[in-house]
N, C-alpha and C positions, 0 to 999 in steps of 0.2 A: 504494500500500500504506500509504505512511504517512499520505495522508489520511485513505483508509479506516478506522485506526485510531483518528484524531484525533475524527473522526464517531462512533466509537462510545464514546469515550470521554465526549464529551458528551452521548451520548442516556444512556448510564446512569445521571451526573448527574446529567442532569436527572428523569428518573424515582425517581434516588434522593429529589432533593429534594421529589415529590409523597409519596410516603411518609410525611411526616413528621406527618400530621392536619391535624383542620381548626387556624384561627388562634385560641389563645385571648382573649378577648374578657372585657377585669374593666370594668363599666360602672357607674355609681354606684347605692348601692341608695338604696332609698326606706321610710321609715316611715309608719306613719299607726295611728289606732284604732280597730280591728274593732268592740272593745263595751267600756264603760266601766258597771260596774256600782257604785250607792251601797250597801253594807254596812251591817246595822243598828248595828253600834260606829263608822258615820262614817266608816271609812276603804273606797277603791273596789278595788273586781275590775278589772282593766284588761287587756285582751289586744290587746298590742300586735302587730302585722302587720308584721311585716319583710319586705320584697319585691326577689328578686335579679332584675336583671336581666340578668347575665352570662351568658356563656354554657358557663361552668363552676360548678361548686357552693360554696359561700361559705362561707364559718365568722362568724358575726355574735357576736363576741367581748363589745364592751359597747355600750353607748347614754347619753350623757350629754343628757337632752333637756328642754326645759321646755315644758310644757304648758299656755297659756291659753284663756280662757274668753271670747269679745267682747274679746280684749286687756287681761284682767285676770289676773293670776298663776292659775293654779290649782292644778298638784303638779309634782312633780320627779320626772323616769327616773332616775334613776342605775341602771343595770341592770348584767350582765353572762349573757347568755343562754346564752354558749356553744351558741347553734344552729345549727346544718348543714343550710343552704337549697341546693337541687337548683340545676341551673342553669336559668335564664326561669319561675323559680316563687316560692312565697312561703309562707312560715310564720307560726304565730302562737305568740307567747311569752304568757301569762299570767303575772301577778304581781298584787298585792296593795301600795296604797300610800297614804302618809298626806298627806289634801289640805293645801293654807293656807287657814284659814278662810274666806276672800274667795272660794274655786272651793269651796268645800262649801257656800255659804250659795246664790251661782250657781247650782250644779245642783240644789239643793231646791227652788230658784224656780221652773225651767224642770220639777222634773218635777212640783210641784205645779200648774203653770201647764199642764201637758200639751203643752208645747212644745218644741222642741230649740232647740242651741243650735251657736253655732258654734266652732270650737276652733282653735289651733294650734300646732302641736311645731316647737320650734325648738333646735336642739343639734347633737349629733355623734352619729357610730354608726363605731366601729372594723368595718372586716370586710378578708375576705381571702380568695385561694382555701386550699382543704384545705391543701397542701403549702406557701404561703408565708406571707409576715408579714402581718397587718391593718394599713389604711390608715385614716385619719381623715377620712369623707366629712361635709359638708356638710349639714345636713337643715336644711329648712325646707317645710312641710306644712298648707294650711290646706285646713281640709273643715269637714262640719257632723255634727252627732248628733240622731239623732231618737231622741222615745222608742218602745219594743218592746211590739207591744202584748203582752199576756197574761206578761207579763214583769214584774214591779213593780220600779220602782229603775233599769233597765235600758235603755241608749240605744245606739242603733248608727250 
């Protein structure tokens, strides 16, 4: 009798502890840049790609990040997006920002030259899930920009 008790005491347990969902899963996110548009006042359209990979939904709070051009200064994130990325997906923040003359002379090169160029974001990005605190992940992101055709100004 009293094993039999013992035995069900442990299966309920244990079925209690399946209960409890799947394991939440905070995995680092990733930036990088969708489209980088040149403005005719010189300063760019930039929509930035924040991508969660967790497997709950994130709050991408801010972005401290720098941005170069072939390894030459080009503009500064300082952002705060406040965006609410799903979980294993990714959003795009746009914003509007003022280059350093050295990455505005850069990409007039490359789009007069009808060429792209390569880039890289190098900084931090605060995020978190919904109900906790934001964490200070690591970013570092090199990829390349081509320009768009039928698009003037415009690289992707």
């Amino acid at each position: 009798m009293i094993r039999r008790l013992a035995c069900l005491t442990t299966l309920a347990l244990l079925l209690a502890g399946c209960g409890s969902g799947p394991v939440r899963r905070i995995s680092e996110p990733a930036a990088s840049i969708q489209q980088l548009t040149a403005r005719s006042d010189g300063r760019w359209d930039v929509e930035l790609r924040l991508q969660n990979y967790s497997n709950v939904a994130m709050r991408f709070a801010s972005t401290s990040l720098d941005l170069a051009f072939d390894n030459g200064s080009a503009a500064r994130l300082d952002l705060q997006p406040t965006l609410e990325v799903g979980p294993e997906a990714a959003d795009v923040f746009r914003t509007t920002v003022e280059p350093v003359p050295a990455g505005r002379a850069r990409l007039a090169t490359a789009l007069a030259d009808g060429r792209g160029l390569s880039y890289t974001l190098t900084g931090h990005v605060e995020a978190g899930p919904l109900d906790g605190k934001a964490k200070r992940y690591e970013i570092k992101h090199t990829s390349a920009l081509s320009p768009v055709p039928g698009i003037p100004g415009a690289l992707r």
